[in-house]
FIZA-153154 format. One record per residue (C-alpha): residue in three letters; z, y negated, x. Coordinates in steps of 0.001 Angstrom, whole numbers, padded with zeros to 6 digits, always signed. Last residue first. Layout:
residues N
ALAZYX;...
END
This chain:
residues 608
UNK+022151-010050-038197;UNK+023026-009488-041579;UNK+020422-007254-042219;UNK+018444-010122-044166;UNK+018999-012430-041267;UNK+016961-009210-039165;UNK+014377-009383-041974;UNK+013702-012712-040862;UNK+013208-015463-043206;UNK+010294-015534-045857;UNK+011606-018450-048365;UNK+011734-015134-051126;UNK+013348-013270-048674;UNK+016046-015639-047704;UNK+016470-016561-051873;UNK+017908-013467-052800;UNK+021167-014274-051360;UNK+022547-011547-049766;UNK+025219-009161-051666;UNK+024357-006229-049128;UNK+023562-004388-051864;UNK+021000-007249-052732;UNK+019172-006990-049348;UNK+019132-003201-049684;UNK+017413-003632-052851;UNK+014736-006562-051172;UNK+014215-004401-048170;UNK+012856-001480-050881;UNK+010943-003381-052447;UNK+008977-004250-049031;UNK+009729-008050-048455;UNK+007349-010494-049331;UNK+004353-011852-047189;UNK+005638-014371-044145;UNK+005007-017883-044890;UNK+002395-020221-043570;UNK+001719-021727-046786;UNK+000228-018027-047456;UNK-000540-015955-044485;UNK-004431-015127-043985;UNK-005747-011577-043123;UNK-008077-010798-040736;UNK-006123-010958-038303;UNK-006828-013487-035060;UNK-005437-015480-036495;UNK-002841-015406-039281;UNK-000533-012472-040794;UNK+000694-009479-039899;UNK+002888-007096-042858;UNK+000388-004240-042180;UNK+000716-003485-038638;UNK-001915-001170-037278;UNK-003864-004282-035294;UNK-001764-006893-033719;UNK-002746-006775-029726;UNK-006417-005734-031118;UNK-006904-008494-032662;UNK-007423-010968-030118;UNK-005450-012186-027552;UNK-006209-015392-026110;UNK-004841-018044-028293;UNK-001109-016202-027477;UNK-001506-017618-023734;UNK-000240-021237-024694;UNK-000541-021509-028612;UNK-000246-019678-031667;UNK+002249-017237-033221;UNK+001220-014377-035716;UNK+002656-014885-039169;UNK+005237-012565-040604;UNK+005432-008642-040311;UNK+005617-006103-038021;UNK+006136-002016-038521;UNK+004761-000803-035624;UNK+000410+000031-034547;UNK-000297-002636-032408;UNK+002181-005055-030027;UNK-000232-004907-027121;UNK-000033-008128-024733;UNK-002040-008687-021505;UNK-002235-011362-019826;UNK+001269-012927-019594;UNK+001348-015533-016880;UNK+002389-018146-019667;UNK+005498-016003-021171;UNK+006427-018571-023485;UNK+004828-017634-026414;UNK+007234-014305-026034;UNK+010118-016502-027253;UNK+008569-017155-030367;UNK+009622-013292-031235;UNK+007533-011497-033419;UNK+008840-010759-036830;UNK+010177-007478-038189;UNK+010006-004223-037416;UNK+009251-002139-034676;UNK+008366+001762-034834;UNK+006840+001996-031902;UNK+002691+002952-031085;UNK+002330-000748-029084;UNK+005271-002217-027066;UNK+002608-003248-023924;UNK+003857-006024-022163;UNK+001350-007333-018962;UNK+001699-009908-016900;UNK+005269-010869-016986;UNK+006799-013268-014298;UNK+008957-015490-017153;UNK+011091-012388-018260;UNK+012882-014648-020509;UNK+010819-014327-023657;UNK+012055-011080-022982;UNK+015232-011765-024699;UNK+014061-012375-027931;UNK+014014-008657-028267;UNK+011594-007069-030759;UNK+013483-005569-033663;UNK+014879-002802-034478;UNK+013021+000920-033527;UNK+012092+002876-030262;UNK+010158+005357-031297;UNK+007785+006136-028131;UNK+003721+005086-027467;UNK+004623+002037-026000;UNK+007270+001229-023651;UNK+005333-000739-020844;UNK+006453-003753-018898;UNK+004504-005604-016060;UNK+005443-008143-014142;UNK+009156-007656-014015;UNK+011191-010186-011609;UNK+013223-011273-014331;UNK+015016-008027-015512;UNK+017547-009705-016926;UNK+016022-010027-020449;UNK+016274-005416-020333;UNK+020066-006761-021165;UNK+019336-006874-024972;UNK+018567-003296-025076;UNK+015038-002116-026459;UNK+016825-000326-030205;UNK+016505+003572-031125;UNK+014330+006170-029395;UNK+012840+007658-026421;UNK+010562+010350-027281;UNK+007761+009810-024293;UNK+004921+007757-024025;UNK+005647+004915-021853;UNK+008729+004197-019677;UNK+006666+002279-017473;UNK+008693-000225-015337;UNK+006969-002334-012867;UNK+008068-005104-010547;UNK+005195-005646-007469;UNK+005698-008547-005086;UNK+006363-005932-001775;UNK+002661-005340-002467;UNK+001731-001716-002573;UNK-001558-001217-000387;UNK-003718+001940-001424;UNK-002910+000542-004845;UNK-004976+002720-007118;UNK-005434+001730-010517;UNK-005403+003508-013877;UNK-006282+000561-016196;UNK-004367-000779-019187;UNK-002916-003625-017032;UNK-002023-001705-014497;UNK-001593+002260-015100;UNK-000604+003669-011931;UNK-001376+005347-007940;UNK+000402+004639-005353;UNK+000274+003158-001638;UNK+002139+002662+001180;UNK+000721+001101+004217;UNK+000887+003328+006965;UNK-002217+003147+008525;UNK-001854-000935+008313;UNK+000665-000536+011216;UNK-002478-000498+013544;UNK-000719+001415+016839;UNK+002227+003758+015608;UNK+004331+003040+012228;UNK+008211+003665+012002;UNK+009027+000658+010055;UNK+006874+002193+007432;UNK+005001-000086+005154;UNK+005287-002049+001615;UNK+003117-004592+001967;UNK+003492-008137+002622;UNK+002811-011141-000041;UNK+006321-013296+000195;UNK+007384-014245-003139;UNK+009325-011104-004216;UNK+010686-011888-007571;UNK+014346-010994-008635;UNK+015899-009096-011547;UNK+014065-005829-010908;UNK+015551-005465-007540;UNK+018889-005132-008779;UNK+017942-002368-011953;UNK+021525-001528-011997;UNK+022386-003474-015545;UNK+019072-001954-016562;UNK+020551+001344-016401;UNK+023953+000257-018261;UNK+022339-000203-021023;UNK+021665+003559-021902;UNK+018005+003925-023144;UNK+017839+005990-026963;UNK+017379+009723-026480;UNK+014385+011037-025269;UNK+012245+012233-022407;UNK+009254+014400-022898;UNK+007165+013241-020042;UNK+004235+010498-020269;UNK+005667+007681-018590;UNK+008172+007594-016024;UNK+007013+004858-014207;UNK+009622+002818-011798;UNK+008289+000764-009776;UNK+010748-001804-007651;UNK+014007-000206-007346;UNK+015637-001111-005204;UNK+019277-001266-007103;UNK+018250+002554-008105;UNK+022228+003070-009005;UNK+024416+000519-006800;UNK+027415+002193-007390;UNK+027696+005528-009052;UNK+027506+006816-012299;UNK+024656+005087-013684;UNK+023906+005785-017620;UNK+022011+008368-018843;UNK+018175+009153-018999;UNK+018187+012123-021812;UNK+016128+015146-021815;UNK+013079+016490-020688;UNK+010375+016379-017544;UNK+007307+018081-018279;UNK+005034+015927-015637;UNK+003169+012971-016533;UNK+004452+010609-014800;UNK+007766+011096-012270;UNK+007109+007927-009799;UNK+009875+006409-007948;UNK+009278+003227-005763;UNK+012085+001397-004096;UNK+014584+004134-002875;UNK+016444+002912-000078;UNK+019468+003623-000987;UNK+018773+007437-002551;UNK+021865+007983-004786;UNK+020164+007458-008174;UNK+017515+010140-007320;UNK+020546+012204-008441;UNK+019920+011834-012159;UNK+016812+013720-011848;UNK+015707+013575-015403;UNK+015766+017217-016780;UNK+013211+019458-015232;UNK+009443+021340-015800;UNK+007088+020278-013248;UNK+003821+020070-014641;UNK+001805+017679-011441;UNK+000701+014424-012382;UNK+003191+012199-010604;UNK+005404+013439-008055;UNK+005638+010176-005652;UNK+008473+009145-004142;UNK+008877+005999-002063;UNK+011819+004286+000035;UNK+013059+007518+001564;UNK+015509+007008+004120;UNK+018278+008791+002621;UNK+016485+012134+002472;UNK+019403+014078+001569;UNK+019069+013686-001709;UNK+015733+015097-001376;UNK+017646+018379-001365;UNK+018336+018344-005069;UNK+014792+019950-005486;UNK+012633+019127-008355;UNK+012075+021829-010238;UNK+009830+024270-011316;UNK+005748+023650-010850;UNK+003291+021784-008951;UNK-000372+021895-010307;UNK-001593+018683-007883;UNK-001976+015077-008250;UNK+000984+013479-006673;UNK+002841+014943-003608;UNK+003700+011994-001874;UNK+006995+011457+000447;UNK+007519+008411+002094;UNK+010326+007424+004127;UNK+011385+010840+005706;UNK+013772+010219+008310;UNK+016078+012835+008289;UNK+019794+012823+008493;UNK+020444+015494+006081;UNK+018100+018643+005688;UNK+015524+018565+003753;UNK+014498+022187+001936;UNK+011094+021950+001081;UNK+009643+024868-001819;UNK+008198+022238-004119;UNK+007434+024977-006422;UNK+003996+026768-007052;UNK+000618+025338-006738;UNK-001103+022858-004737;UNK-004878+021871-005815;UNK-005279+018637-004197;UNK-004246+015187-005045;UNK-001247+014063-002797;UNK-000278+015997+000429;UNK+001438+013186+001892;UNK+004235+013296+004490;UNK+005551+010417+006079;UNK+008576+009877+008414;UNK+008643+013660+009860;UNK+011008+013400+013011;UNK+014369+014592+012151;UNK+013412+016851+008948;UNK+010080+017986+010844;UNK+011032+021929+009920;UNK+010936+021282+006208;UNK+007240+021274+006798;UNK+007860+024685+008047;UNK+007529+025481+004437;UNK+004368+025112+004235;UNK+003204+023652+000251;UNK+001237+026445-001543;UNK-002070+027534-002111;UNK-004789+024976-001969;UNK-006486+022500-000094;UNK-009191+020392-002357;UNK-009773+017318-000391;UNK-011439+014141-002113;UNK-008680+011843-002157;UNK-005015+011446-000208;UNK-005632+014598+000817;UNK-004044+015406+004776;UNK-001861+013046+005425;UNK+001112+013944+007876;UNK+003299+011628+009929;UNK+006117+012671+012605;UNK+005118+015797+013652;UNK+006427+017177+017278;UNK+008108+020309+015590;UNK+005873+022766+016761;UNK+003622+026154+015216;UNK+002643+024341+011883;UNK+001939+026526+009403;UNK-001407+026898+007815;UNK-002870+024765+005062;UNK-004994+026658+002487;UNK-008464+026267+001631;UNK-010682+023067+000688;UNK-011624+020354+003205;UNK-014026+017699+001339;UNK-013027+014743+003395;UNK-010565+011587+001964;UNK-007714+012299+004254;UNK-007467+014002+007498;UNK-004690+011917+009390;UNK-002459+013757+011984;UNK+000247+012045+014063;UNK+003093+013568+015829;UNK+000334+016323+018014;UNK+002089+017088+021282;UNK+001828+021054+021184;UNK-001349+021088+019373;UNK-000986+024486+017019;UNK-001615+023001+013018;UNK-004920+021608+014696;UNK-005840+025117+015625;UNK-005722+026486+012505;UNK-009323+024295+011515;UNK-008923+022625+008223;UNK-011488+024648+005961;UNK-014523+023966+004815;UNK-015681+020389+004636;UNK-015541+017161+006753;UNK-017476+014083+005680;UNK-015313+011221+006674;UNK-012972+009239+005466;UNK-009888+010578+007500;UNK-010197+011730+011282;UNK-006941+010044+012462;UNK-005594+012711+015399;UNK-002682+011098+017412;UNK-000358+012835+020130;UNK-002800+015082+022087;UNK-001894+015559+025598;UNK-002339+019294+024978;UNK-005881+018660+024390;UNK-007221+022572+024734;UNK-006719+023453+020685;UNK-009202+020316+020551;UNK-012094+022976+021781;UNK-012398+024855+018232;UNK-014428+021905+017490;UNK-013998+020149+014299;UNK-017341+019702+012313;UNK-020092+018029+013684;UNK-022282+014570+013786;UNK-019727+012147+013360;UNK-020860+008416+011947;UNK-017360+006822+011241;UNK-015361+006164+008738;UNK-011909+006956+010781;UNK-012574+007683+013986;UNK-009260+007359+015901;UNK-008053+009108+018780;UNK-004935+008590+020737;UNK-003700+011135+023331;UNK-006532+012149+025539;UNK-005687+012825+029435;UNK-007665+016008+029095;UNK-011239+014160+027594;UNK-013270+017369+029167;UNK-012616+019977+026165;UNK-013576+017448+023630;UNK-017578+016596+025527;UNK-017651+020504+026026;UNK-017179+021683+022454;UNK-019210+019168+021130;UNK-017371+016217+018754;UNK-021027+014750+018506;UNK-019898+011007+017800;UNK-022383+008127+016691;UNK-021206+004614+016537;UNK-021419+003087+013377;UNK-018414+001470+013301;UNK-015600+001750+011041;UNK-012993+003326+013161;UNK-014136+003802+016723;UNK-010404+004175+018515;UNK-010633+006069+021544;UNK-007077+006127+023915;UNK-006068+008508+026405;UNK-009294+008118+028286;UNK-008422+009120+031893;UNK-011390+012137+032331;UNK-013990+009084+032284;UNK-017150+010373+030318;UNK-019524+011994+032264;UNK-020991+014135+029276;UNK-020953+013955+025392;UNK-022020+010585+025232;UNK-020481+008244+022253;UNK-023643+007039+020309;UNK-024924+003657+019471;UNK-024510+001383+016652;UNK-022650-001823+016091;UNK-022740-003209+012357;UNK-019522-002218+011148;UNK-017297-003456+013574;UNK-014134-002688+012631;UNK-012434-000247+015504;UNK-013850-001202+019137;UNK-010899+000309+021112;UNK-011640+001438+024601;UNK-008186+002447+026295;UNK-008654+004664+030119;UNK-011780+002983+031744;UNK-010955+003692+035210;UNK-014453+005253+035811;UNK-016558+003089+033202;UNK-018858+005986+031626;UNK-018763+004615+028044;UNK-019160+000655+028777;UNK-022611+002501+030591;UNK-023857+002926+026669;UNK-024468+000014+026375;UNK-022731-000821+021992;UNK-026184-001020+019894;UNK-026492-003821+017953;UNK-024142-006378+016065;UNK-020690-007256+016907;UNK-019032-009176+013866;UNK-015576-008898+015895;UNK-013005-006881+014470;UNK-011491-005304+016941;UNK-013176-005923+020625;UNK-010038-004173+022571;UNK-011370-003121+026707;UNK-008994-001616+029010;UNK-009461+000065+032000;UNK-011663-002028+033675;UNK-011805-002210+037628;UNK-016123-001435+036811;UNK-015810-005103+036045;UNK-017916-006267+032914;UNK-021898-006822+033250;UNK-023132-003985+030789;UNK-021208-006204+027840;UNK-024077-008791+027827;UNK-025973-005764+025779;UNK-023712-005960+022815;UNK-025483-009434+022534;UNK-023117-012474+021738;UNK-024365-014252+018065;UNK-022135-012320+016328;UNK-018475-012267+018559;UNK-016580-013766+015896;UNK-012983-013517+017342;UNK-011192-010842+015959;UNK-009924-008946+018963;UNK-011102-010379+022747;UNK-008590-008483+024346;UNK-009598-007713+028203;UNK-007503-005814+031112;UNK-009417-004752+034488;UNK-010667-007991+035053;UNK-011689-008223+038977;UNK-015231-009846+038224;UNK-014266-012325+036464;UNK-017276-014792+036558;UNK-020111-012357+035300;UNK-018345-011484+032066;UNK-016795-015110+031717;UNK-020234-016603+032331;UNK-021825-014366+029652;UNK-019179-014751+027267;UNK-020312-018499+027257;UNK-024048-018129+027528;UNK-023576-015670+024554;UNK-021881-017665+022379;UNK-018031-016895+021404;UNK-016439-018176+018195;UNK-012489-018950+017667;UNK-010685-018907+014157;UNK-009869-015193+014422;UNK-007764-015360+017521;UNK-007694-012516+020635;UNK-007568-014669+023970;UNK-006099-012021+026318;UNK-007501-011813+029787;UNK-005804-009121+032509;UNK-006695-009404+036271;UNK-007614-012624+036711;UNK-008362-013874+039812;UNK-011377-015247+039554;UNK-010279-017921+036889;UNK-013213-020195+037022;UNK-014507-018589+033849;UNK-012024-019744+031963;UNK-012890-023134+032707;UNK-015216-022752+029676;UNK-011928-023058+027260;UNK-012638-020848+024201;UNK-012843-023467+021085;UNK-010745-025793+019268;UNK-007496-024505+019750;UNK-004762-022733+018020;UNK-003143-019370+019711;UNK-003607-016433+018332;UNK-004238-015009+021997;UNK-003628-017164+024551;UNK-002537-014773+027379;UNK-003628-015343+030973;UNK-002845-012804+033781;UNK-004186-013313+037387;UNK-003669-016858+037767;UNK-004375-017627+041625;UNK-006535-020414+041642;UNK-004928-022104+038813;UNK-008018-024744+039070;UNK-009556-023811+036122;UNK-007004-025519+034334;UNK-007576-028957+036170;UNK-010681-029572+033682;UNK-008522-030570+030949;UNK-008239-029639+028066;UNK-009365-032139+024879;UNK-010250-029536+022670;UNK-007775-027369+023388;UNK-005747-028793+020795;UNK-002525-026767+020806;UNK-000774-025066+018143;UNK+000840-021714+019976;UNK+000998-018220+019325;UNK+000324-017421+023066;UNK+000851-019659+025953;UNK+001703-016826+028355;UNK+000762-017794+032187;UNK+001113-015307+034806;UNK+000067-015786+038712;UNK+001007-019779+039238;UNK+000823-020641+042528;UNK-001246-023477+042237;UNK+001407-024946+039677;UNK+000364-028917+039430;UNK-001489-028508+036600;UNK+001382-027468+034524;UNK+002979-031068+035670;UNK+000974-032385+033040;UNK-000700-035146+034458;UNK-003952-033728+033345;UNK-003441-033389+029877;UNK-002177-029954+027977;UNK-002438-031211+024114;UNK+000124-030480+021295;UNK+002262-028295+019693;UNK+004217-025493+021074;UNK+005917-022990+018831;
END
């Protein structure tokens, strides 16, 4: 990292023969350049892209030479008269980022002027507003035209005497009309890359894609497809990356007729494919690194058998009527850093052997018919990155082993940095392959369509699980949110997660609980969200820090409560009386009377 200002004497200057110059990433104050830079009479490739400086240098367009032109930064503006002179100056430019810098106030029309050398053109993200010349289209040598997030330029892709060397179309999220004809498909050959996500398409699918057997990377998704997904998409030769999520397809999905796929979502939302899951997707076991088929209509087993040393990395298959069990093969998916199975009514015992997955970092089983006990670790370094883990709304009981929270590694840090969870094996904008989930978050059903790398959940909520919260669930520091309502656990509230200082949310509500709350949990200042209804508590409600914002319906459904925001009042401060019964068993215990009657906890009562 450079910082700084290029002056005059710089012996920089001094480089006439200087072809290639890379300042990129840099802190300098361009403010102040010099005039001399124009005179690099024989630059052909300049680079500053993201780097800092006050404003696009004008001497620029004294570059003649150049051949390739990347200044991509979102702090810089461009002016019309300015682009203008760069469009009109470099006339040999055949390369040209100008990505994310706010291009508003420039015309689309001053675009007509650029090279007819040009074979690449990236304007991502910036503010352009109009109608995009159509001649851009027709360029000969044009081969990579990526305008993706501009939402206010119009136009409309032509459907004729388009350059035969595109490989690369990316419109996403403009409103740039597209009439996917028959002939205007069949023509683009060379095409490998094509993106229209959100955009303004005019026609279903044509049956001419089956001819593009260059094609490596379909993203359709968010638009307004329906019927069903054409057969011929499951039969491109080259096709690794295919992206049909959130249209209206419906039907069944066909089997795919190569082994070339590496990422697959077809129903993240608003798709309604049926029938059962391929099994030739268990075919892409050394290539497949994504495969989501989430929220659709999907019956029968999860019929994939994965062999070892693949490199699945996220597997979703949420939302659907899956049934049986959950195969053991996944074991051998040792990449796998998320799993999703949620709502679906498959009918297991806790799979003990997710515990074996090393990379596993998000697990999701809710609501699903899973049964029996959650046991102890038995080997070393069970779930240790693990960073959701939501369970909730099974049939699982038994009280929770301690040593499961002893293995919960991940869960006893916090993340600071705020990056997403993503495949290392993404393919042009790595945002695509953000991962992303679907859960309860702060009493809301939510949809992260990003997963921060920050996020520490456990929802064990609404199952059978009984007896006592263990004490070691206080060294799970990195939690944020906590849910075990709507279960039996019993005892008393744990001190101990007054130490979970990151909590946002800790829902123990529908339990049977006794005793007093903890002081401990006054503490938790981030907390914003606290249900403790419907136990067995008693004693006066705390006050202070965040407790003076929860009202009454964090205490509600326990009797023995006291104090504000309840309605009713605690005498002298003091807990009501025991329960007759307490007192007896108080007494057989050959206690001194006198703890109840001064209102101590029931837990010094027990002996505790």
């Amino acid at each position: 990292m450079l910082h700084g200002t290029l002056h005059s004497n710089n012996s920089l200057f001094s480089l006439h023969r200087l072809q290639k110059l890379v300042l990129s990433y840099n802190d300098f104050n361009f403010s102040n350049i010099s005039s001399q830079f124009g005179q690099f009479s024989n630059l052909m490739h300049l680079n500053l892209t993201h780097s800092n400086f006050g404003q696009v240098p004008s001497e620029i367009s004294h570059l003649s030479k150049l051949v390739s032109l990347d200044i991509s930064n979102k702090h810089l503006s461009l002016e019309t008269i300015s682009f203008d002179n760069i469009v009109q100056n470099l006339t040999k430019l055949r390369v040209l980022y100008l990505d994310y810098i706010d291009m508003s106030l420039v015309a689309p029309n001053s675009l007509t002027n650029l090279s007819s050398s040009l074979t690449l053109l990236s304007l991502v993200g910036c503010g352009l507003q109009g109608e995009f010349p159509r001649n851009i289209f027709l360029l000969p040598n044009l081969d990579s035209l990526i305008l993706a997030d501009n939402e206010g330029l119009t136009g409309s892709f032509p459907s004729s005497n388009v350059s035969n060397v595109l490989w690369q179309l990316v419109l996403s999220d403009t409103r740039i009309s597209v009439h996917l004809e028959n002939d205007f498909i069949s023509k683009l050959k060379s095409l490998e890359y094509m993106w229209l996500r959100n955009c303004d398409i005019r026609s279903e699918i044509p049956s001419s894609f089956e001819n593009l057997s260059n094609l490596e990377s379909l993203y359709l998704f968010s638009n307004l497809f329906n019927g069903t997904i054409p057969s011929f998409l499951f039969a491109l030769p080259s096709l690794g990356y295919l992206d049909l999520h959130n249209n209206h397809f419906i039907g069944h999905i066909s089997e795919f007729q190569h082994n070339s796929l590496e990422y697959l979502d077809l129903n993240l939302s608003n798709n309604s494919l049926s029938g059962s899951i391929p099994q030739c997707l268990s075919n892409f076991s050394n290539t497949l690194s994504i495969l989501h088929l989430g929220m659709n209509n999907l019956q029968g087993t999860i019929s994939l058998a994965f062999s070892e040393g693949n490199s699945l990395g996220y597997l979703s298959l949420n939302d659907n009527e899956l049934e049986g069990e959950i195969p053991s093969s996944i074991i051998n998916c040792t990449m796998l850093e998320v799993l999703d199975l949620g709502n679906n009514k498959i009918k297991d015992t806790f799979p003990h052997f997710l515990e074996r997955l090393p990379k596993l970092q998000v697990l999701v089983l809710k609501s699903n018919k899973l049964q029996g006990f959650v046991k102890d670790p038995t080997t070393y370094n069970s779930f240790s990155k693990l960073q959701i883990f939501y369970i909730s709304s099974n049939n699982l009981s038994g009280p929770l082993p301690t040593g499961f929270f002893n293995s919960l590694e991940a869960m006893m840090t916090s993340h600071q940095n705020m990056i997403y969870m993503t495949s290392n094996n993404y393919y042009g904008f790595a945002d695509i392959y953000a991962y992303s989930v679907e859960m309860t978050w702060k009493g809301l059903e939510f949809e992260f369509v990003k997963i921060q790398s920050i996020l520490r959940v456990l929802d064990l909520s609404s199952n059978s699980f009984t007896g006592e919260i263990p004490k070691l669930i206080g060294k799970l520091k990195g939690l944020q949110q906590l849910n075990l309502s709507h279960n039996y656990f019993t005892g008393h509230i744990q001190s101990s997660l007054g130490i979970l200082t990151n909590l946002e949310s800790l829902d123990l509500s529908s339990n049977l609980f006794t005793g007093r709350i903890p002081i401990q949990l006054v503490d938790l200042t981030f907390l914003q969200v606290l249900d403790l209804s419907h136990n067995r508590l008693e004693g006066p409600i705390h006050k202070g820090k965040q407790f003076n914002t929860f009202d009454h319906r964090s205490f509600e459904g326990n009797s023995g409560l006291c104090g504000f925001p309840m309605p009713e009042e605690c005498s002298n401060g003091e807990a009501p009386p025991l329960p007759p019964s307490m007192i007896q068993h108080c007494l057989k215990m050959g206690l001194d009377g006198k703890l109840w009657q001064l209102g101590m906890d029931v837990g010094l009562c027990l002996g505790s």
